[in-house]
N, C-alpha and C positions, 0 to 999 in steps of 0.2 A: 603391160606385157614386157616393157625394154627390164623394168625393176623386178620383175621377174626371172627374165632370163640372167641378170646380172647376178640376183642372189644363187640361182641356180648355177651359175661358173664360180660364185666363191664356192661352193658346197662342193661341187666337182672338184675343182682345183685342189681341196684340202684333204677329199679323199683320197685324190690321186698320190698326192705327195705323201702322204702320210703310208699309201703302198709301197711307195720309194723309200723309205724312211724304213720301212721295216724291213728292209733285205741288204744286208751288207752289199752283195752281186749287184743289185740295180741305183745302188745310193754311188758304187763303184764307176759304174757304167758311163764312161763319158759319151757316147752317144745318148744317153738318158739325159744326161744333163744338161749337155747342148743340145737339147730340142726343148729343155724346159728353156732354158735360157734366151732362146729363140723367140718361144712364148710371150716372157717376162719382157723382153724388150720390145718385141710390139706391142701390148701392154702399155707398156710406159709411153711409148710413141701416142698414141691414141690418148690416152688418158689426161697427157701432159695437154695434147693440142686443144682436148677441147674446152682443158681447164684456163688456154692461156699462157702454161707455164712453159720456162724454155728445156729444148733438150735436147742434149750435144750425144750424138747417135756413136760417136768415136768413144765417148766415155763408157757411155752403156755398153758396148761393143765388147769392152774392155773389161768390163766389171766381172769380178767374180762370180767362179761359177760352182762356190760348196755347194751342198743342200742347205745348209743354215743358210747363206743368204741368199741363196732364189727361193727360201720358203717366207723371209721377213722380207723380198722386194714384192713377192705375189700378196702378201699380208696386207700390205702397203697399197701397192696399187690398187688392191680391191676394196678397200677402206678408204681411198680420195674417192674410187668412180660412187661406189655404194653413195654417202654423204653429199656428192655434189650430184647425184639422179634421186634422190630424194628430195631434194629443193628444188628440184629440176621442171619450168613451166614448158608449155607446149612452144610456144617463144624458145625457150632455151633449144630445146630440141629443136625445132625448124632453122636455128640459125645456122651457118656456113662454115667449116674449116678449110681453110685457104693454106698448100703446103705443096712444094714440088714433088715431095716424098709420095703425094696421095697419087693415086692414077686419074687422071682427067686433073687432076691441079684442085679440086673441093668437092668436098661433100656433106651433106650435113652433119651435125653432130648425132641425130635417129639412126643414121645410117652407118655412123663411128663405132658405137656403143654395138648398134649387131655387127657388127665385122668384128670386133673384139669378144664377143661371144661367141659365133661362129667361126672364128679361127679358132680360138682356147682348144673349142670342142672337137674340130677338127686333127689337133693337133695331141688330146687325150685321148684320143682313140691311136696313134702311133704310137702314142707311149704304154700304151696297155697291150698293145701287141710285142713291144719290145718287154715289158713285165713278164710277159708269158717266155720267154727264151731263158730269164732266170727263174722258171716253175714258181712265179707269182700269182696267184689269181686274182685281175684286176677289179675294182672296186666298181660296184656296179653304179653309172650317175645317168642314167635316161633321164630324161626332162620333164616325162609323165610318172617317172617313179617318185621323184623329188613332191613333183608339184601335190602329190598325195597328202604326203607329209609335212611338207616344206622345212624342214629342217633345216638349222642356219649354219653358216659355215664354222665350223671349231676348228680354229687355227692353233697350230702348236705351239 
């Protein structure tokens, strides 16, 4: 189910951006894009941790916020989680992230990977409603519609 839900946020994710993409008004929109950036950077938080890798939240904070690159930082991020929950044993997923940043101080990695799906989603549904104010019509990503077809994510 987790490599499920995971393919199913690249799919979302790329549909979503690729809504963004097509409307000058919402590629414009810096409330659009600081919230995808928002995204991206929890994202990376998570993905970094439970890859091990280090990550300096001031840089990220910091990084640019085009569409070209929160569309090749979301590429990215979902191309380490995808690769490394594919090799991913029940061991891996039961083991612990230890971090001040987490609330209570650790959680599993099971538990890392839905918070990062479950927020994405949480946070694609703001941005389809912020779509709609530039007479966008946001791109439909249920998680029962996906899993029909399962369609992989075509990243730009």
């Amino acid at each position: 189910m987790l490599r499920d839900l995971v393919a199913h946020q690249g799919y979302a994710n790329v549909a979503l951006l690729r809504s963004v993409q097509g409307s000058k008004d919402a590629t414009e929109d810096p409330e659009v894009r600081e919230l995808l950036h928002h995204v991206l950077v929890s994202n990376r938080f998570w993905v970094s941790s439970i890859l091990g890798l280090p990550f300096d939240a001031e840089a990220e904070l910091r990084s640019s916020r085009s569409l070209s690159d929160l569309v090749d930082g979301f590429r990215r991020a979902q191309a380490l989680e995808t690769s490394w929950l594919e090799r991913a044993t029940p061991a891996d997923l039961d083991a612990t992230i230890e971090d001040a940043r987490i609330p209570g101080g650790t959680r599993t990695v099971a538990e890392a990977v839905v918070q990062v799906c479950l927020h994405s989603h949480g946070h694609r549904a703001q941005c389809a409603k912020l779509l709609r104010k530039h007479a966008v019509t946001p791109p439909s990503t249920d998680f029962i519609l996906w899993a029909a077809h399962r369609n992989e994510a075509d990243w730009p």
